[in-house]
C-alpha positions in Angstrom: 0.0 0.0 0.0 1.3 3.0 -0.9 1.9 6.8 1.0 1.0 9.7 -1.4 1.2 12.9 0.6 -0.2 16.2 -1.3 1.3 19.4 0.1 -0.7 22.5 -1.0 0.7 25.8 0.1 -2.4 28.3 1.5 -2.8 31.4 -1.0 0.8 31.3 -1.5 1.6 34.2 -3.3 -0.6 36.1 -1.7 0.8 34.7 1.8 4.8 35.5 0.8 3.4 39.1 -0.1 1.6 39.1 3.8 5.1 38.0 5.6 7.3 40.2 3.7 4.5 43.4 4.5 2.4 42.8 7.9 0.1 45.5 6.9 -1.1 43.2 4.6 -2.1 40.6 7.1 -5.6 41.7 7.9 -6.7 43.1 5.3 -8.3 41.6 2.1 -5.7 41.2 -0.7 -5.3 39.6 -4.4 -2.1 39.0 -6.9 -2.9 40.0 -9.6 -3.4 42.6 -13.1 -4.9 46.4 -13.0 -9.0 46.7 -13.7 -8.2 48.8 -16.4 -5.9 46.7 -17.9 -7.9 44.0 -18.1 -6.4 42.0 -15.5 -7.0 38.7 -14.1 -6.6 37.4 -10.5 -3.4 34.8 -9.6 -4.3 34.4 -6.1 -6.2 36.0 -2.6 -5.8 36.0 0.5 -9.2 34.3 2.7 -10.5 37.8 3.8 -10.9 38.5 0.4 -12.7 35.0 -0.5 -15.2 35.9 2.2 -16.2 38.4 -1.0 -16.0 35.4 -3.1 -12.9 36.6 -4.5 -11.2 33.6 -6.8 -8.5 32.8 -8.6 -8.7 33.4 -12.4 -11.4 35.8 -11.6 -11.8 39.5 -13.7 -9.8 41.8 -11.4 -12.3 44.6 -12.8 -15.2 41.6 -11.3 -13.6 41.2 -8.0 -13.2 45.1 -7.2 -17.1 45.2 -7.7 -17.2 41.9 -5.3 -14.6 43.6 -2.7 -14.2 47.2 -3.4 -11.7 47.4 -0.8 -9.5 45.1 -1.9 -5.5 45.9 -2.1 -4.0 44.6 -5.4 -0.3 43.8 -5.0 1.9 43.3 -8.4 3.5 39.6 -8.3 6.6 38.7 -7.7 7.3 35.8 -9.7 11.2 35.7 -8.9 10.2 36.0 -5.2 7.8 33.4 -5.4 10.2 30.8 -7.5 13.0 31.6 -5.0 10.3 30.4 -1.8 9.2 27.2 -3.7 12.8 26.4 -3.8 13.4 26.5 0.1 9.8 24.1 0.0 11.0 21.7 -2.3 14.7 21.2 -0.6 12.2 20.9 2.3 10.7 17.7 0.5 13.9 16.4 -0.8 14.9 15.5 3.2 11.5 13.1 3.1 12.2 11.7 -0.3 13.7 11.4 -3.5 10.1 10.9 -5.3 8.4 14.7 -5.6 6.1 15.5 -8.4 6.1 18.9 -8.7 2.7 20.5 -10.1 3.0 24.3 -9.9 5.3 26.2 -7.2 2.6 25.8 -4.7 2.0 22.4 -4.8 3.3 18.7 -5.2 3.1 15.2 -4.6 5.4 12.8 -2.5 5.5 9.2 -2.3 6.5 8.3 1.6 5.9 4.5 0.9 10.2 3.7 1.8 10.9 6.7 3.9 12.1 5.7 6.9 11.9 9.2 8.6 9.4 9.8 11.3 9.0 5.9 12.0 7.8 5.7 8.2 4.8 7.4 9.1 3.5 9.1 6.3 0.9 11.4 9.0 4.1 12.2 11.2 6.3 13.5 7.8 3.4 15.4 6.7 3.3 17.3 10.2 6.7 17.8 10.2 7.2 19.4 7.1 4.1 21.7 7.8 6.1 22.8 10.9 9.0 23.2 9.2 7.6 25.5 6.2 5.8 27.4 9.1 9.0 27.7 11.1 11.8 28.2 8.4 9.4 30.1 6.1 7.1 31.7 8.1 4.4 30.3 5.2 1.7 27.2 6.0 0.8 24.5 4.1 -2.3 22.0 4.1 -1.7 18.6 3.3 -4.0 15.4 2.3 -2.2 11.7 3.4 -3.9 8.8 1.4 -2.6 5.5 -0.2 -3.5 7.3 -4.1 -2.6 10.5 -5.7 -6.5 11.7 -5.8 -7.5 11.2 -2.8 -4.4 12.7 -1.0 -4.9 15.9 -3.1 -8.9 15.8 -2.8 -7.7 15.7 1.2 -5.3 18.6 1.2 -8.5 20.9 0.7 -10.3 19.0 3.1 -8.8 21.1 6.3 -7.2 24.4 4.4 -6.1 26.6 6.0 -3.0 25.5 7.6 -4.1 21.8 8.4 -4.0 18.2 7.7 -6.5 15.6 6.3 -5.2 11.5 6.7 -7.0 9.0 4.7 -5.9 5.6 5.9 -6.4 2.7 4.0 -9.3 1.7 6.0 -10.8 5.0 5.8 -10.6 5.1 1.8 -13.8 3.6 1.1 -15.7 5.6 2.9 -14.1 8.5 2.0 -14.4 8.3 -1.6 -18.0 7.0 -1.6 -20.0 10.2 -0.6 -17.1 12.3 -2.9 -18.8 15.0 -5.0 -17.5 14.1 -8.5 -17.0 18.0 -8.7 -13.8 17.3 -6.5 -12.0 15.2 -8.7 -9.0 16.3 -10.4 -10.0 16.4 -14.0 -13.7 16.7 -14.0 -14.1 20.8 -14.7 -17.9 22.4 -15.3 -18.3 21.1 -18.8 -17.8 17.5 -17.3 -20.3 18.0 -14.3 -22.6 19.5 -16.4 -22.5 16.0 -18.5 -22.9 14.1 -15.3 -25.0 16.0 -14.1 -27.5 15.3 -17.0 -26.8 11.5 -16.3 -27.9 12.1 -13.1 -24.3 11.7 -11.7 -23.4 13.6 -8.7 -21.1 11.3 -6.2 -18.6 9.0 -6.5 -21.5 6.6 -4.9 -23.9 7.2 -7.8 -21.3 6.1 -10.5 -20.7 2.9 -8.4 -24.5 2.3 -9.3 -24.2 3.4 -12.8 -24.6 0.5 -15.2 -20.2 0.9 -16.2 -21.0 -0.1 -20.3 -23.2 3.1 -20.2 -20.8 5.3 -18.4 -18.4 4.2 -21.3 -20.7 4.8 -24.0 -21.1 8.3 -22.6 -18.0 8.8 -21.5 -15.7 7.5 -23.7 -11.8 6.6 -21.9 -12.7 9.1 -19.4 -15.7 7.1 -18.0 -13.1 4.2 -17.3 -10.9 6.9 -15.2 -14.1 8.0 -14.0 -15.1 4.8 -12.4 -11.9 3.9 -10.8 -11.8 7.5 -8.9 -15.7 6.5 -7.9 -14.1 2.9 -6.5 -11.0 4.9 -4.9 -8.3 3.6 -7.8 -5.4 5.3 -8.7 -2.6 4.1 -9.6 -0.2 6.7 -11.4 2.9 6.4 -10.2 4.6 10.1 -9.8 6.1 12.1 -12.5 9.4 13.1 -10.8 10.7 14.6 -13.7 8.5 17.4 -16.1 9.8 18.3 -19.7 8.8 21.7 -20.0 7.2 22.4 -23.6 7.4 25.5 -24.0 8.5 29.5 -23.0 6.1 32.3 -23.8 5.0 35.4 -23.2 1.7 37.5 -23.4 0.3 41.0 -23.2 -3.7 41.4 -22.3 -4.6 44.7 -23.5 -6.3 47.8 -21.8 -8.2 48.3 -24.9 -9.0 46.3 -27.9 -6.9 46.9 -31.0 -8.3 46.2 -34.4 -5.1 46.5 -37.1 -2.2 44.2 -37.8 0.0 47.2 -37.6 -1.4 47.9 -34.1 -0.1 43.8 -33.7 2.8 43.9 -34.9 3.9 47.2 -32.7 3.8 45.1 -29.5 6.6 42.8 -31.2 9.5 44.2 -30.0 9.1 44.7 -26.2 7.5 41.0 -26.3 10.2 39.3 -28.4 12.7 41.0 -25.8 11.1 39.6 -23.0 10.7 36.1 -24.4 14.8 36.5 -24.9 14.8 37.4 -21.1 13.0 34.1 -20.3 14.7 31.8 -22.4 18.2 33.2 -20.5 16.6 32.6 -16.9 15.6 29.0 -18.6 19.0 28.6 -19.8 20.3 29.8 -16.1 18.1 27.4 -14.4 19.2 24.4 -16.5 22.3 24.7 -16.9 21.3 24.0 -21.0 21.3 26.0 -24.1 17.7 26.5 -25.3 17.2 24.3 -28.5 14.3 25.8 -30.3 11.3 23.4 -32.4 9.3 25.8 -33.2 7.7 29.5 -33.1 4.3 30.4 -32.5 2.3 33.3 -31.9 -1.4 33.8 -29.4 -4.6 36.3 -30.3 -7.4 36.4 -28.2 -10.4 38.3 -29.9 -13.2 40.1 -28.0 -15.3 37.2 -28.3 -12.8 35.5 -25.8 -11.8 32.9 -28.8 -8.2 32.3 -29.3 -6.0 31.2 -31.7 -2.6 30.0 -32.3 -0.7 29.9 -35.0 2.7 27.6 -34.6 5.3 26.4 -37.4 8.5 24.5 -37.1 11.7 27.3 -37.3 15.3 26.6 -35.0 16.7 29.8 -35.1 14.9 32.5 -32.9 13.5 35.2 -35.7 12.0 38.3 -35.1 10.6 39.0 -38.6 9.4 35.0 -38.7 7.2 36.0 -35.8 5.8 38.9 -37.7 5.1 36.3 -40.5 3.3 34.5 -38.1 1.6 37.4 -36.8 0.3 38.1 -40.0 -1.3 34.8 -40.8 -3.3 34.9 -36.9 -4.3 38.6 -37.9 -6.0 36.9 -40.7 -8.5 34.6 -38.5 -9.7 37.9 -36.8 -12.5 38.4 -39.3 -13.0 42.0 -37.9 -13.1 40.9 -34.3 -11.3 43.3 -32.1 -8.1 41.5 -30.2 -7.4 41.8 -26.5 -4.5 39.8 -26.1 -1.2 39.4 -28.1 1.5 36.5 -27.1 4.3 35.1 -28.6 6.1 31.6 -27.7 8.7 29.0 -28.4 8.5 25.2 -28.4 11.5 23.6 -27.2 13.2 20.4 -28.3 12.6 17.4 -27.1 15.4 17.2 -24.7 15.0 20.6 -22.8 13.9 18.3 -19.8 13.9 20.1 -16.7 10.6 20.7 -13.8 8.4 23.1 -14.6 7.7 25.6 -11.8 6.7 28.5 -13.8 4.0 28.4 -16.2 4.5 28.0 -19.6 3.3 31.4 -20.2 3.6 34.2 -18.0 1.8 37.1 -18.5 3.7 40.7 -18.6 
């Protein structure tokens, strides 16, 4: 049987930003853009989801939601260098981390002998030790699968602990909302819904041909969640894709001359971040391909993406150009450019792959 632990940090940018300012502490905060430039939430602290203040949220929304709400610019560097510190953390517990963003990860515990080999007791410790050495907390879910320890970290946030014993796994995963399960967004509950699917329980009942049928392979996945089976090994090692940057606009632009002006300050900060990504591995960055982003006012995106090795200015005008085309007189609001890397630009990805500026 094995010991997953899921370590989720609590509102972590948002909590770095309240240690490093204490006039922050109390009062209801958010990471994130400007209203008026169209920005989008990271992260909040809990006095400002009291508002219902999310994550990926409008900023110009939540300012109607909290009107007092402090937005503090992020501080992506700072942020990195913390998840760091956590992760050495890890590393003292066990060679098997799957990193999934710099607030979160996986550990497998099964053949640690720290703590007695108790997976509960390592958990605790490392809590203690991100409070104490950090001055940051951390929830964390304990279960023998990856799901169920990750559906258990939220079980007890802020700052605590959920254990799912072997014993208790059954029980646990049988009164589940399916709405809790990594993978199944609105679209998906909105499907199950329909089938009149709303626990883990009432897939156990569902006839499993017909949740096939409807399904397809994810109604397979879906039924070994509902029966508390999982069992992905962890991904100890991420080969990051791709490096990118993006620009959502304060107001729409409507010309491919207008596009092509944000080019140059873009193109100089994708250089920027493929030196940090160079810095950070240790590798030269081999390039696949080049691709630009639009997003329209209709919220519709596209991408455009063609195989090139050598990093090209004018070839991302080029491919500027043929996006500009799909527009069909549809203002834009957001203007990105990117680079796939090679196959063997392996290294864990604790940044996403694009990073807004």
């Amino acid at each position: 049987m094995r010991k997953i632990i899921h370590v989720d940090m609590d509102c972590f940018y948002a909590a770095v930003e309240m240690r490093d300012n204490p006039a922050l502490r109390d009062i209801p905060i958010a990471i994130g853009g400007s209203a008026d430039r169209r920005g989008v939430i990271s992260t909040c602290n809990y006095p400002a989801r009291k508002f219902g203040v999310r994550s990926a949220m409008a900023t110009a929304y939540a300012l109607k939601l909290c009107p007092n709400l402090t937005l503090v610019k992020g501080r992506m560097d700072v942020y990195a260098a913390e998840s760091q510190k956590i992760r050495k953390i890890f590393a003292d517990y066990t060679d098997l981390i799957e990193p999934l963003s710099l607030d979160e990860a996986y550990l497998d515990v099964t053949n640690s002998e720290f703590c007695g080999g108790s997976a509960t007791l390592i958990a605790e410790e490392i809590r203690e030790r991100i409070k104490n050495e950090l001055g940051l907390t951390a929830s964390a879910g304990v279960a023998p699968c990856k799901f169920v320890a990750k559906v258990a970290s939220d079980e007890n946030k802020p700052d605590g602990i959920c254990v799912i014993t072997p014993d208790k796994l059954d029980e646990f995963v049988r009164e589940m909302p399916l709405k809790k399960i990594p993978g199944v967004g609105k679209v998906t509950m909105q499907k199950l819904q329909r089938m009149g699917l709303n626990t883990c329980d009432d897939v156990r009942q569902y006839p499993f041909e017909r949740i096939q049928k409807e399904l397809g392979k994810f109604g397979s996945v879906l039924w070994e969640r509902a029966h508390g089976i999982d069992e992905r090994e962890l991904s100890v090692s991420r080969e990051r894709k791709s490096i990118g940057v993006e620009r959502t606009l304060s107001e729409d632009i409507h010309t491919f001359e207008q596009c092509i002006d944000f080019l140059p300050h873009l193109f100089e900060k994708l250089q920027e971040r493929m030196e940090n990504h160079k810095k950070r591995t240790g590798k030269p960055v081999r390039i696949r391909t080049q691709g630009v982003k639009l997003k329209f006012n209709d919220f519709q995106l596209t991408t455009v993406e063609h195989r090139c090795a050598t990093l090209d200015e004018a070839y991302f005008r080029t491919l500027m150009q043929e996006a500009f085309e799909r527009a069909t007189g549809r203002g834009i609001r957001l203007v990105g450019v990117h680079i796939g890397l090679a196959a063997d630009q392996s290294t864990q990805q604790l940044l996403l792959p694009f990073e807004p500026i």
